[in-house]
SEDOTOR-307193 format. One record per residue (C-alpha): x, y, z; residue in one letter. Coordinates in steps of 0.5 Angstrom, whole numbers. Layout:
BEGIN
X | Y | Z | a;
...
***
This chain:
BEGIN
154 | 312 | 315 | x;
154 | 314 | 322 | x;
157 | 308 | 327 | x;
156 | 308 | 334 | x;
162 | 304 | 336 | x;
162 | 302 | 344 | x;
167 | 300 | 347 | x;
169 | 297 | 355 | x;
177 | 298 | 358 | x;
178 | 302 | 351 | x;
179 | 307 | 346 | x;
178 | 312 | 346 | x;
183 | 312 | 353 | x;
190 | 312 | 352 | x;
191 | 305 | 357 | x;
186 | 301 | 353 | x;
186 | 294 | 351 | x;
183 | 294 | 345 | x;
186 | 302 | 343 | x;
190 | 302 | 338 | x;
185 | 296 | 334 | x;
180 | 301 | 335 | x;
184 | 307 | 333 | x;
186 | 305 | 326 | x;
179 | 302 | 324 | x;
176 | 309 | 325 | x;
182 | 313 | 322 | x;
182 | 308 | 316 | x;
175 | 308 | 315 | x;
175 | 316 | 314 | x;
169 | 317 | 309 | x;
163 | 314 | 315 | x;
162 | 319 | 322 | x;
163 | 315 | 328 | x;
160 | 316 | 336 | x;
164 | 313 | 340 | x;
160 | 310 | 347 | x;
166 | 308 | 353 | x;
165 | 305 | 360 | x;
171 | 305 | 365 | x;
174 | 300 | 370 | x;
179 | 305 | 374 | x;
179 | 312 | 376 | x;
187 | 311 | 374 | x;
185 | 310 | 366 | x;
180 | 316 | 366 | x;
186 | 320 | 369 | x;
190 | 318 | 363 | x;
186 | 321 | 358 | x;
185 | 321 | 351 | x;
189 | 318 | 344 | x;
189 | 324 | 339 | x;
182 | 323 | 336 | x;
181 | 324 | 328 | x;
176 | 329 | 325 | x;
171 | 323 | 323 | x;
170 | 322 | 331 | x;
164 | 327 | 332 | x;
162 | 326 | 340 | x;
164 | 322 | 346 | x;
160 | 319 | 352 | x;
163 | 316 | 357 | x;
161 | 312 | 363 | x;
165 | 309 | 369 | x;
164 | 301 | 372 | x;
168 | 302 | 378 | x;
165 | 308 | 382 | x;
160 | 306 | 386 | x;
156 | 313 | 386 | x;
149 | 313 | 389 | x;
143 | 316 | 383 | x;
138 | 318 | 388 | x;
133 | 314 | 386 | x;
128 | 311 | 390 | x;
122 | 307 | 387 | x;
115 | 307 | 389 | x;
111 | 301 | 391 | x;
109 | 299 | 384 | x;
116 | 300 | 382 | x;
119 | 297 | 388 | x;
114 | 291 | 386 | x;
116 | 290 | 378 | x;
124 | 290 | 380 | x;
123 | 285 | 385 | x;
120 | 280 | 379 | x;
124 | 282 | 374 | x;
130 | 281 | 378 | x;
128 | 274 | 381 | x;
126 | 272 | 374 | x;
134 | 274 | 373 | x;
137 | 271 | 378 | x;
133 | 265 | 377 | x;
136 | 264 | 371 | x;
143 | 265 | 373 | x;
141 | 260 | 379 | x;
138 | 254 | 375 | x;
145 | 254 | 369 | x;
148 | 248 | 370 | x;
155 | 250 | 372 | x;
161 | 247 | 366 | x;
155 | 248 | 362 | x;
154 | 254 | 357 | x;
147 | 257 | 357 | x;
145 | 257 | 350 | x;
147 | 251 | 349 | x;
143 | 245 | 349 | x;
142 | 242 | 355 | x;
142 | 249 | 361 | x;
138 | 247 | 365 | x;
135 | 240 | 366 | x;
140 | 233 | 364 | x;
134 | 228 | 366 | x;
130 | 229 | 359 | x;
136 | 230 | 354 | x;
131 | 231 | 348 | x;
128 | 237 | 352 | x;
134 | 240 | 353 | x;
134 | 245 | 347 | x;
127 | 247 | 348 | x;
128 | 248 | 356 | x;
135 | 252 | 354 | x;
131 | 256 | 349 | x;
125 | 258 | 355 | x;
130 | 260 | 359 | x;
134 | 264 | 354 | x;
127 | 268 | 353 | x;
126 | 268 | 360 | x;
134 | 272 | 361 | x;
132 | 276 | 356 | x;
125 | 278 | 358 | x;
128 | 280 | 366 | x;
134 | 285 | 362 | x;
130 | 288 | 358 | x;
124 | 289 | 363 | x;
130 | 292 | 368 | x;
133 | 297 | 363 | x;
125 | 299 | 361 | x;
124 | 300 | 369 | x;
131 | 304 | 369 | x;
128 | 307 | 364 | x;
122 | 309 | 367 | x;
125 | 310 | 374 | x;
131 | 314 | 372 | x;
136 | 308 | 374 | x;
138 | 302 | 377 | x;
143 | 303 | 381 | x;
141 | 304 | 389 | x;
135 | 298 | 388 | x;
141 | 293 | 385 | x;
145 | 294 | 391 | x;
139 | 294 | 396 | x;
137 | 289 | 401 | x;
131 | 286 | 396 | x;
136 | 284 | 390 | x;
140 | 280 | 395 | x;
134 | 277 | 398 | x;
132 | 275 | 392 | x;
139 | 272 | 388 | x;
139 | 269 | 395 | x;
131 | 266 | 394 | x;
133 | 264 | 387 | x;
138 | 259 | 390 | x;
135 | 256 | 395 | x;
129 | 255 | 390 | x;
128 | 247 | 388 | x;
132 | 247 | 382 | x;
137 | 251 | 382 | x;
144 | 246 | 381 | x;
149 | 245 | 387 | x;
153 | 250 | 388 | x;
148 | 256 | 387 | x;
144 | 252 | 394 | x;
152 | 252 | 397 | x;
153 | 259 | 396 | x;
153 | 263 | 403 | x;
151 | 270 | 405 | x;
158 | 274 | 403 | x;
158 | 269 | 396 | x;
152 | 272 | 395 | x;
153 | 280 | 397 | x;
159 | 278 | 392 | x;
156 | 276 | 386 | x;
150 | 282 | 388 | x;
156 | 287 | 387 | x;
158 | 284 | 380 | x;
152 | 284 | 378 | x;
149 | 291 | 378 | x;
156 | 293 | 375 | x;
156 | 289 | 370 | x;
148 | 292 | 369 | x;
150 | 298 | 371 | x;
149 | 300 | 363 | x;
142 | 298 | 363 | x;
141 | 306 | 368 | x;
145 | 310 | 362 | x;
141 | 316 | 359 | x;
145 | 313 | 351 | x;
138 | 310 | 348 | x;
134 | 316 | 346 | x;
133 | 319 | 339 | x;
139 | 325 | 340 | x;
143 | 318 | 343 | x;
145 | 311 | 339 | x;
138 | 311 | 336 | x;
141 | 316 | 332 | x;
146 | 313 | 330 | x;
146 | 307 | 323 | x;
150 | 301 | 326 | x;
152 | 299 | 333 | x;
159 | 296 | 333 | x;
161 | 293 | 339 | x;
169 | 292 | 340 | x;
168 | 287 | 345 | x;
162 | 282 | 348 | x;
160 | 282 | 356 | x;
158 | 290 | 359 | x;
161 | 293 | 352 | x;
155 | 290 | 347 | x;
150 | 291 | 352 | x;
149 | 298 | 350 | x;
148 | 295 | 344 | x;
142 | 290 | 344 | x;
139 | 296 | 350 | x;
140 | 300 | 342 | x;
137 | 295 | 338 | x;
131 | 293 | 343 | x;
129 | 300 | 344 | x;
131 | 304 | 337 | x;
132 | 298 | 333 | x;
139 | 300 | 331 | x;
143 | 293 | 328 | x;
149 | 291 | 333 | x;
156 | 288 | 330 | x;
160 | 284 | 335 | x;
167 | 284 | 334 | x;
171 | 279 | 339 | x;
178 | 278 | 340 | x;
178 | 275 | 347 | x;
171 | 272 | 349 | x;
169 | 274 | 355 | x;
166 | 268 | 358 | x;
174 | 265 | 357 | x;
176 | 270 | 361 | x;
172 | 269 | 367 | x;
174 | 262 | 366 | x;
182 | 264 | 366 | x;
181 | 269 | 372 | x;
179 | 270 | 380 | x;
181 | 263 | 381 | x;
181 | 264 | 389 | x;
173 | 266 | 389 | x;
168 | 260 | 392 | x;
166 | 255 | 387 | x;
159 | 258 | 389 | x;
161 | 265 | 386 | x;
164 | 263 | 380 | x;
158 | 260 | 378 | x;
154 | 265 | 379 | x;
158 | 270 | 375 | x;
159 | 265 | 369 | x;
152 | 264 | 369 | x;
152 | 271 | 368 | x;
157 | 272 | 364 | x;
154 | 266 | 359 | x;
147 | 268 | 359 | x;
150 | 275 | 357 | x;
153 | 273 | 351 | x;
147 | 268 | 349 | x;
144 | 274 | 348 | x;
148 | 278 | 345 | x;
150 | 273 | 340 | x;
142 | 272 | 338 | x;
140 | 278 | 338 | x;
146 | 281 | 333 | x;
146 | 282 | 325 | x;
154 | 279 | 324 | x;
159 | 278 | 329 | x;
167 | 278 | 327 | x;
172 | 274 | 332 | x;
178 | 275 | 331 | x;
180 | 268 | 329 | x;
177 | 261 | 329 | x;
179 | 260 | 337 | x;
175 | 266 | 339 | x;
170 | 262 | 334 | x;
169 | 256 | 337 | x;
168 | 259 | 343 | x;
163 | 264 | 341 | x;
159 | 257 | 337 | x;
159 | 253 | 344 | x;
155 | 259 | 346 | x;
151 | 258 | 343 | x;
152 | 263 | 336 | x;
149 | 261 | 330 | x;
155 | 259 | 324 | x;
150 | 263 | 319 | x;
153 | 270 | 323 | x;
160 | 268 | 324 | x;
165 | 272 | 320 | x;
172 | 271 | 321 | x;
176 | 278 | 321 | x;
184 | 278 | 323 | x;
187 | 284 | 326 | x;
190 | 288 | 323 | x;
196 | 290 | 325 | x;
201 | 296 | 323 | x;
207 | 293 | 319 | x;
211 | 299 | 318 | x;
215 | 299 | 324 | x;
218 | 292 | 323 | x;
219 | 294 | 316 | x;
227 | 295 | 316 | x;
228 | 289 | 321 | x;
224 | 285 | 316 | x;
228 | 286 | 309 | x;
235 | 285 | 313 | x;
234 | 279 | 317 | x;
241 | 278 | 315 | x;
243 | 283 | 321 | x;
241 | 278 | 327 | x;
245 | 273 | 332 | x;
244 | 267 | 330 | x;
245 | 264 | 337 | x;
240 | 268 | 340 | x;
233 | 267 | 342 | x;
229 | 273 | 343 | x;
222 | 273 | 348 | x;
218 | 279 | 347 | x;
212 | 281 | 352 | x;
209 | 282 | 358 | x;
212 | 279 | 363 | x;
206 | 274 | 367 | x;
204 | 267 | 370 | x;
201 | 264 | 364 | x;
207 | 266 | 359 | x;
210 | 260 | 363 | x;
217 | 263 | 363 | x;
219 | 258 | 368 | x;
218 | 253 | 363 | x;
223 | 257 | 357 | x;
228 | 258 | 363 | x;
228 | 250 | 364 | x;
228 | 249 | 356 | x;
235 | 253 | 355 | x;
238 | 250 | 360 | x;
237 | 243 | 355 | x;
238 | 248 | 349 | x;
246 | 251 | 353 | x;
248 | 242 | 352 | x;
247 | 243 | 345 | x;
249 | 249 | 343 | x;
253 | 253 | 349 | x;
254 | 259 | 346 | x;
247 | 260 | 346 | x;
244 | 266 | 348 | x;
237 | 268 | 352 | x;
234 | 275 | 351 | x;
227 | 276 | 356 | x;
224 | 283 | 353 | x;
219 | 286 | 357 | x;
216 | 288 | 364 | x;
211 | 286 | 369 | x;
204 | 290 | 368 | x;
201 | 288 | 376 | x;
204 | 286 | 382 | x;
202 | 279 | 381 | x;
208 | 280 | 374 | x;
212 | 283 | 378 | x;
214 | 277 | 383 | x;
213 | 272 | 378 | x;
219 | 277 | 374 | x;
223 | 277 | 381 | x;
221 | 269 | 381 | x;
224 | 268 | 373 | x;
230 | 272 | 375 | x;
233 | 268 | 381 | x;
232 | 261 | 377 | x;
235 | 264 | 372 | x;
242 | 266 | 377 | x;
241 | 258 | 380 | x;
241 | 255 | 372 | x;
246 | 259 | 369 | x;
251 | 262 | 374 | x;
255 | 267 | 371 | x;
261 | 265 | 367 | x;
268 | 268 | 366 | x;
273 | 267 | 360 | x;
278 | 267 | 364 | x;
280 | 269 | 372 | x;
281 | 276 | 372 | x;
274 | 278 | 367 | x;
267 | 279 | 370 | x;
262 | 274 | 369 | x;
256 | 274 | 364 | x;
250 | 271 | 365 | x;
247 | 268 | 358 | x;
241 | 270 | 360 | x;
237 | 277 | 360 | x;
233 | 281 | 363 | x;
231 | 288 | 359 | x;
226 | 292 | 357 | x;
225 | 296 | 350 | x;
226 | 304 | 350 | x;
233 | 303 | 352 | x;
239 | 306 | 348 | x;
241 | 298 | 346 | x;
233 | 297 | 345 | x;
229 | 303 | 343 | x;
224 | 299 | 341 | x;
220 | 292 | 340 | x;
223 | 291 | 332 | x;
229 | 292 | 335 | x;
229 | 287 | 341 | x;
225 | 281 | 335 | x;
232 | 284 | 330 | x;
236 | 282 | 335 | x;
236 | 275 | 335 | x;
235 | 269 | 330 | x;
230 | 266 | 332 | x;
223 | 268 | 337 | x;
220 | 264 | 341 | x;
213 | 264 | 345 | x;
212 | 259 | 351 | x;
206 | 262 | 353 | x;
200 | 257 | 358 | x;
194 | 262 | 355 | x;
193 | 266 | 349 | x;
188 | 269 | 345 | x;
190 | 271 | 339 | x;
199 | 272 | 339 | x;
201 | 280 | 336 | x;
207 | 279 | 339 | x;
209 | 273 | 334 | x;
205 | 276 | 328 | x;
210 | 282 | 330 | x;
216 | 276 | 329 | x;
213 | 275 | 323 | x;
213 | 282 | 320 | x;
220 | 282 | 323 | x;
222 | 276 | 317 | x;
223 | 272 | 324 | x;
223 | 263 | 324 | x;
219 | 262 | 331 | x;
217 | 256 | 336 | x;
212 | 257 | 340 | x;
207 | 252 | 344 | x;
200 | 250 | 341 | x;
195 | 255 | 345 | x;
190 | 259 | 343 | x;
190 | 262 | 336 | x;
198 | 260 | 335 | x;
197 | 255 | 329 | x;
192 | 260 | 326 | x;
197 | 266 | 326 | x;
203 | 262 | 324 | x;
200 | 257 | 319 | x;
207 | 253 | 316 | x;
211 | 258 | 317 | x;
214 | 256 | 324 | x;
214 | 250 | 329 | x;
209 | 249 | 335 | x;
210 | 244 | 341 | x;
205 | 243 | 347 | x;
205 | 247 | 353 | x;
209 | 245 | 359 | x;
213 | 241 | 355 | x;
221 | 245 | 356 | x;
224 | 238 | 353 | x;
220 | 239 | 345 | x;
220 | 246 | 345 | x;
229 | 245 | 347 | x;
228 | 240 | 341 | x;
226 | 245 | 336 | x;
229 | 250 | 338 | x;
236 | 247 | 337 | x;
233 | 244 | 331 | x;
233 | 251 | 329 | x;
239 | 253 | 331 | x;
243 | 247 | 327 | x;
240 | 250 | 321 | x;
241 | 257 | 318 | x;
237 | 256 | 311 | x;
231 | 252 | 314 | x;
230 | 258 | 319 | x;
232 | 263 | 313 | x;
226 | 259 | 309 | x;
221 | 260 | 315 | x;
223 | 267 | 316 | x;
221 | 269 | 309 | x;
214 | 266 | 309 | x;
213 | 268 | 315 | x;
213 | 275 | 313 | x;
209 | 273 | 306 | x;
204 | 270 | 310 | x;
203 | 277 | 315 | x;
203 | 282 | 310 | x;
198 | 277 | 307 | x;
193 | 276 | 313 | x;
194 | 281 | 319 | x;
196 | 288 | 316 | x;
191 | 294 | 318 | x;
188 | 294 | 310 | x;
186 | 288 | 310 | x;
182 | 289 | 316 | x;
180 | 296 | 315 | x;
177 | 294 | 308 | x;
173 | 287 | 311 | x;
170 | 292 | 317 | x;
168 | 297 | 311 | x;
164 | 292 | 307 | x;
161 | 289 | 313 | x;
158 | 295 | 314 | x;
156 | 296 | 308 | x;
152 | 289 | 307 | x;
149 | 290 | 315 | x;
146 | 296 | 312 | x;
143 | 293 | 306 | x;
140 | 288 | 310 | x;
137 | 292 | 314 | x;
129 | 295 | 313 | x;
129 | 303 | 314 | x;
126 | 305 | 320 | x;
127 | 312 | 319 | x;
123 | 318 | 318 | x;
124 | 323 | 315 | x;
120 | 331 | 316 | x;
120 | 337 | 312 | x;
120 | 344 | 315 | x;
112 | 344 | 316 | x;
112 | 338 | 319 | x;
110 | 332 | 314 | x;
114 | 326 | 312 | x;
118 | 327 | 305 | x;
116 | 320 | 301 | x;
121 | 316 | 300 | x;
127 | 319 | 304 | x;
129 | 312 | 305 | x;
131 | 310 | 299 | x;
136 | 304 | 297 | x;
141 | 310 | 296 | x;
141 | 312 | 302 | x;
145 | 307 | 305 | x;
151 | 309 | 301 | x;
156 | 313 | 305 | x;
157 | 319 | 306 | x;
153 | 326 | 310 | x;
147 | 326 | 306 | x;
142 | 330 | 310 | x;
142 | 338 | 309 | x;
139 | 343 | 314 | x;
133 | 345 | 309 | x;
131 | 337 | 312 | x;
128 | 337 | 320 | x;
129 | 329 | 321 | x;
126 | 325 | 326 | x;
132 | 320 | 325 | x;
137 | 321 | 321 | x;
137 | 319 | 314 | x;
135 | 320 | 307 | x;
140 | 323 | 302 | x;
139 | 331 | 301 | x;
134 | 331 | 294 | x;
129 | 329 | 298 | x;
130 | 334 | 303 | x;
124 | 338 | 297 | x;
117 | 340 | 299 | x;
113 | 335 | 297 | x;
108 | 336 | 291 | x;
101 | 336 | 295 | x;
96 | 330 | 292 | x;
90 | 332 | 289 | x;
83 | 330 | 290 | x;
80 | 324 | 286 | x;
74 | 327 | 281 | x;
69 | 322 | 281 | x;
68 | 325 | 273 | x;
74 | 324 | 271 | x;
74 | 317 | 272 | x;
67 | 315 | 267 | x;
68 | 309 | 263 | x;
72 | 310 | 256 | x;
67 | 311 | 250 | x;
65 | 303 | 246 | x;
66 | 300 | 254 | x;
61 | 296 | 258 | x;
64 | 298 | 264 | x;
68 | 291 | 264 | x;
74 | 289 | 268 | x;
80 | 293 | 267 | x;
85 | 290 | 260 | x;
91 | 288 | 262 | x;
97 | 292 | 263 | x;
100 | 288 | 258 | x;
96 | 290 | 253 | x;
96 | 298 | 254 | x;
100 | 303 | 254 | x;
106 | 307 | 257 | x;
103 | 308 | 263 | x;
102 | 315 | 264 | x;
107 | 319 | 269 | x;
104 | 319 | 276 | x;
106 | 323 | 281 | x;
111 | 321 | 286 | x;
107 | 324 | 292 | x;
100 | 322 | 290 | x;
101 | 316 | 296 | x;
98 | 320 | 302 | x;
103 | 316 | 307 | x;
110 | 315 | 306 | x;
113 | 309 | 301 | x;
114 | 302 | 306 | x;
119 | 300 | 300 | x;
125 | 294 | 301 | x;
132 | 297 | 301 | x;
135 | 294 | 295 | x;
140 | 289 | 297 | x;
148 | 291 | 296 | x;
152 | 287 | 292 | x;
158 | 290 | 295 | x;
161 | 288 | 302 | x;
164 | 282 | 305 | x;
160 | 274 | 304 | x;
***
C-alpha cells in the first residue's frame, strides 16, 4: 500500500526529532511505498540536509514553519468577507475555551449548567471544526492564507473574539501585543492549511495518512481526510498540548491561553477525526483521553529502539565499576542535576569510594548555562581530593561527553558503570533508561512521565525532587552486588520483550492492514477508453503490494492488475427472450432454493461499477 507519512521537526532531516524512529519504521516495512510530507522549523535544519532514504521512499515534499514569506495573494471582496467569518468563528472558540480545561472534554465552555456541558463542548467542537475546514476551502479557492492571516482583519477579529460577552478572563485581559503575538502563532500553526498537498497527484493518491505526531504535523492529514477521504493514523510519543504546557513560561497568561486553546482544540479534532491513534505509552494516553480521544481508538505502541549496539555491554555486565553511577543525556533544567549532585553528596557518606559520571551536552544556551551551573556545585560539594601531599587531586565527580577515546559511544558510557540513574523533573517516554536496560544495567529513577511503564519491576523509582530517596536507593544498590545483578538481567529481558524495533515494525504493519480493511474503497479505476473497470477494488486489493499496470489509467490509485482488462460490453435485454416458461401462468418467480445451479452471468452485465463492502481482514493488530 502506499503511506503518506507526515512529519513536523523530523524525518527525513538529519537534526530531526522523531528521525531515527521514523527511519527504522520505513525501512522495516519495505513491502509498502511510502511518501513522505515534511514541515520545517529552522533554516539551520533545512541546511543540514537529508538521512540516506531507502529505495521504498518514492517522493518528498517539504514545507518550512519558519519563514515568513509573503504568497501574493490578495482577495477580493466576497473572499476578504468569508475569511472574516471563518476566522472570527475560529477565534471564537479559542477565546471562549476556559483555560486549565481541555477542549474536548466535558465542560469548555460553560460551568453554570454542568449537565449541559458536554452537549455545548460538542457545539463548540463542530464550530472549531467548521472554521478550519472553511479556511483550508478558501486557501483552497484563493491560493493561500498567509497575507489574510497576518493582516490587520485577523487581529482585529482575534481582538473582537476577546472582547466578546463570554470569552473567560484572560482572553478579555490580553493587550495588543499579546494579541499580534498569538496572530503570528496562529497563522504558523495553520500555515498548512495554504500547501498545494491535497490534490489527486498529492495525499489524495496515497492508502493512509500516517502522522508521526499531533499539533501542525496531523493537520495535512485531517486536510487529506476532508477532502480525499484519506483515513489518517496519529502516532504520539509526546503530546503537543503538554508541551505547551511545559514551554514559553516567561509569555503572558493571556497568550498562553490562547495558544493552548489552540493547541487543545486542534488535538480534539485531530483525535475525532482519526481511524486509530498509537501513543507510545500509557502516560501519552491519558493525555490523549483528557482531550478528549475515545478508548475504542486508542492502541498502545512502544518504540521501538535498536538494540544491537548495546549488545556486548549487556551479555558482559560483569566488566563495570561496581562503585560508579553513570547519568547519560542531554544536559537541561528539567533533567534536575542539581538534585543528582545534592543526593551523591549523601551517597559519598556511605560509600566514599563512589564515583559520579555525567555523560552528555547541553543542546541550547539555556543547557549550556544550566552545564556551567552543575559544574561549579559540583567543585563546592566535592573539592578535589589528593591521596597523598605531593599527587594531584580528582574530583569524584565528571564531566564528559561520548565520542571521545575513553567514551566512544553511549553503550560505552552505561558499561562503565554498575548502576544508571535518571533524576529527571520532566519526561515522556525515557530511551536513555531502555538503552541502560539493553545495556543489562540495574536503575533508579524518579517517578515522571512514562519511567514505571519503561522499567516495570526491573529497577527502583523514587519521587522527583526528592535528593535524600533517591541517595537511599542508590546506596541500596550499591551495598548489594546480587540484587542489582538480578535487576540488571530482567531489565534487559524485559527491553528485548517490549521496546526493540521488530516489535514495533510488526505492530505498525498490522495496524495498517487493519485500517485499510475498515476502510470503504473510494476509488475508481478507468480502462484505456475511459470507462470504469467493474470491480477494480476488490477486498484483494488491500493486500500489499504494487498492483497497478500501465495498461490501467487509474483515477486514483488501486485495484490489482487483472482487473486492468477490457471489460466485456452488456448486452441489451430482449424482451422475446424473457416469455414465461411453457406450463406457467406467469405467477411469482420460484424460489431460488428450489431451482438450480444459476446460470453463469457475466461480470460486466452491471452498467456502473460494483459498490461492494471490502471484506474484513483478519490479520492485524486488536
Amino acid at each position: 500500500m502506499r503511506i503518506g507519512l507526515l512529519t513536523e521537526g523530523g524525518y527525513p532531516y538529519v537534526s530531526g526529532e522523531a528521525g531515527l524512529w521514523c527511519d527504522r519504521l520505513v525501512r522495516g516495512l519495505g513491502q509498502h511505498e511510502f511518501d513522505v510530507y515534511a514541515l520545517t522549523r529552522s533554516e539551520r535544519q533545512e541546511a543540514r540536509g537529508w538521512v540516506p532514504l531507502p529505495p521504498q521512499v518514492s517522493r518528498v515534499r517539504t514545507a518550512s514553519l519558519w519563514d515568513a514569506e509573503d504568497d501574493g495573494v490578495v482577495y477580493g471582496r466576497r473572499a476578504r468577507r468569508r475569511f472574516a467569518e471563518h476566522y472570527g468563528e475560529l477565534a471564537a472558540t479559542l477565546s471562549t475555551t476556559v483555560p486549565g480545561q481541555v477542549p474536548g472534554a466535558a465542560g469548555t465552555v460553560s460551568r453554570a449548567d454542568s449537565e449541559a456541558a458536554p452537549d455545548q463542548s460538542a457545539l463548540e467542537a463542530d464550530r472549531f471544526a467548521n472554521a478550519l475546514y472553511g479556511l483550508a476551502e478558501l486557501a483552497r479557492d484563493e491560493g493561500g492564507l498567509p497575507r489574510a492571516l497576518r493582516s490587520e482583519t485577523a487581529v482585529r477579529a482575534l481582538e473582537r473574539a476577546c472582547r466578546a460577552p463570554g470569552a473567560h478572563r484572560l482572553a478579555r485581559e490580553a493587550r495588543v501585543p499579546d494579541l499580534l503575538t498569538v496572530a503570528a502563532r496562529l497563522e504558523r500553526a495553520l500555515r498548512p492549511l495554504s500547501l498545494d498537498w491535497y490534490e489527486d497527484d498529492g495525499l489524495g493518491a496515497v492508502d493512509l495518512c500516517h502522522a508521526a505526531s499531533g499539533g501542525t504535523a496531523a493537520l495535512p492529514g485531517l486536510l487529506a481526510r476532508h477532502f480525499c477521504e484519506v483515513p489518517l493514523l496519529v502516532t504520539e510519543y509526546g503530546v503537543r498540548l503538554r508541551a505547551h504546557y511545559l514551554t514559553d513560561p516567561d509569555s503572558s497568561p493571556s497568550i498562553r491561553a490562547l495558544l493552548a486553546a489552540v493547541h487543545g482544540r486542534l488535538a480534539a479534532e485531530t483525535y475525532r477525526r482519526a481511524a486509530l491513534i498509537t501513543p507510545g505509552n500509557a502516560h501519552a494516553r491519558r493525555w490523549q483521553e483528557r482531550c478528549g480521544a475515545d478508548r475504542a481508538k486508542l492502541r498502545t505502541v512502544h518504540p521501538g529502539m535498536d538494540a544491537t549496539p548495546f549488545a556486548e555491554a549487556g551479555e558482559s555486565p560483569e566488566c563495570a565499576d561496581p562503585r560508579t553511577l553513570v547519568w547519560v543525556g542531554r544536559v537541561e533544567p528539567a533533567k534536575d542535576l542539581v538534585s543528582l549532585l545534592h543526593a551523591f553528596a549523601e551517597i559519598r557518606k556511605e560509600e566514599p569510594g563512589a564515583r559520579l559520571r555525567i555523560v552528555g551536552g547541553p543542546a541550547d544556551p539555556e543547557g549550556a548555562a544550566y552545564l556551567a551551573h552543575c559544574k561549579g556545585l559540583a567543585a563546592q560539594l566535592f573539592p578535589d581530593e589528593a591521596d597523598g601531599p605531593h599527587a594531584v587531586g580528582s574530583n569524584p565527580v565528571s564531566f564528559e561527553e561520548t565520542g571521545g577515546p575513553e567514551l566512544p559511544s553511549r553503550a560505552d558510557a552505561y558499561a562503565s558503570g554498575a548502576l544508571v540513574v535518571l533524576s529527571s523533573v520532566v519526561e515522556g517516554f525515557p530511551a536513555g533508561l531502555v538503552e541502560a536496560m539493553f545495556c543489562g544495567r540495574a536503575t533508579v529513577s524518579t517517578d515522571v512521565g512514562a519511567v514505571v511503564e519503561a522499567i516495570g519491576g526491573t529497577g527502583l523509582v523514587v519521587p522527583p525532587r526528592n535528593p535524600r530517596a533517591l541517595a537511599e536507593a542508590c546506596v541500596a544498590l550499591l551495598r548489594d552486588p546480587e540484587r542489582r545483578a538480578r535487576l540488571g538481567a530482567a531489565a534487559r529481558a524485559r527491553a528485548l520483550e517490549l521496546f526493540t524495533v521488530e516489535q514495533n515494525v510488526a505492530a505498525f504493519h498490522g495496524i495498517y492492514l487493519d485500517i485499510l480493511s475498515r476502510t470503504p474503497a473510494r476509488r475508481v479505476v478507468l480502462d484505456e477508453t475511459g470507462e470504469p473497470v467493474p470491480f477494480s477494488a476488490p477486498a484483494e486489493g488491500h493486500v500489499p503490494g504494487r498492483w497497478t499496470e500501465s495498461t490501467a489509467r487509474a483515477a486514483v490509485r488501486g485495484g490489482p492488475g487483472w482487473a486492468t482488462d477490457a471489460p466485456v460490453r452488456a448486452t441489451v435485454r430482449d424482451p422475446a427472450s424473457e416469455k414465461t416458461p411453457a406450463g406457467t401462468s406467469g405467477g411469482p418467480a420460484p424460489d431460488a432454493s428450489d431451482m438450480g445451479p444459476p446460470a453463469a452471468v457475466p461480470l460486466t452485465a452491471i452498467d456502473e461499477p460494483s459498490a461492494m463492502a471490502s471484506v474484513p481482514v483478519t490479520e492485524g493488530v486488536r
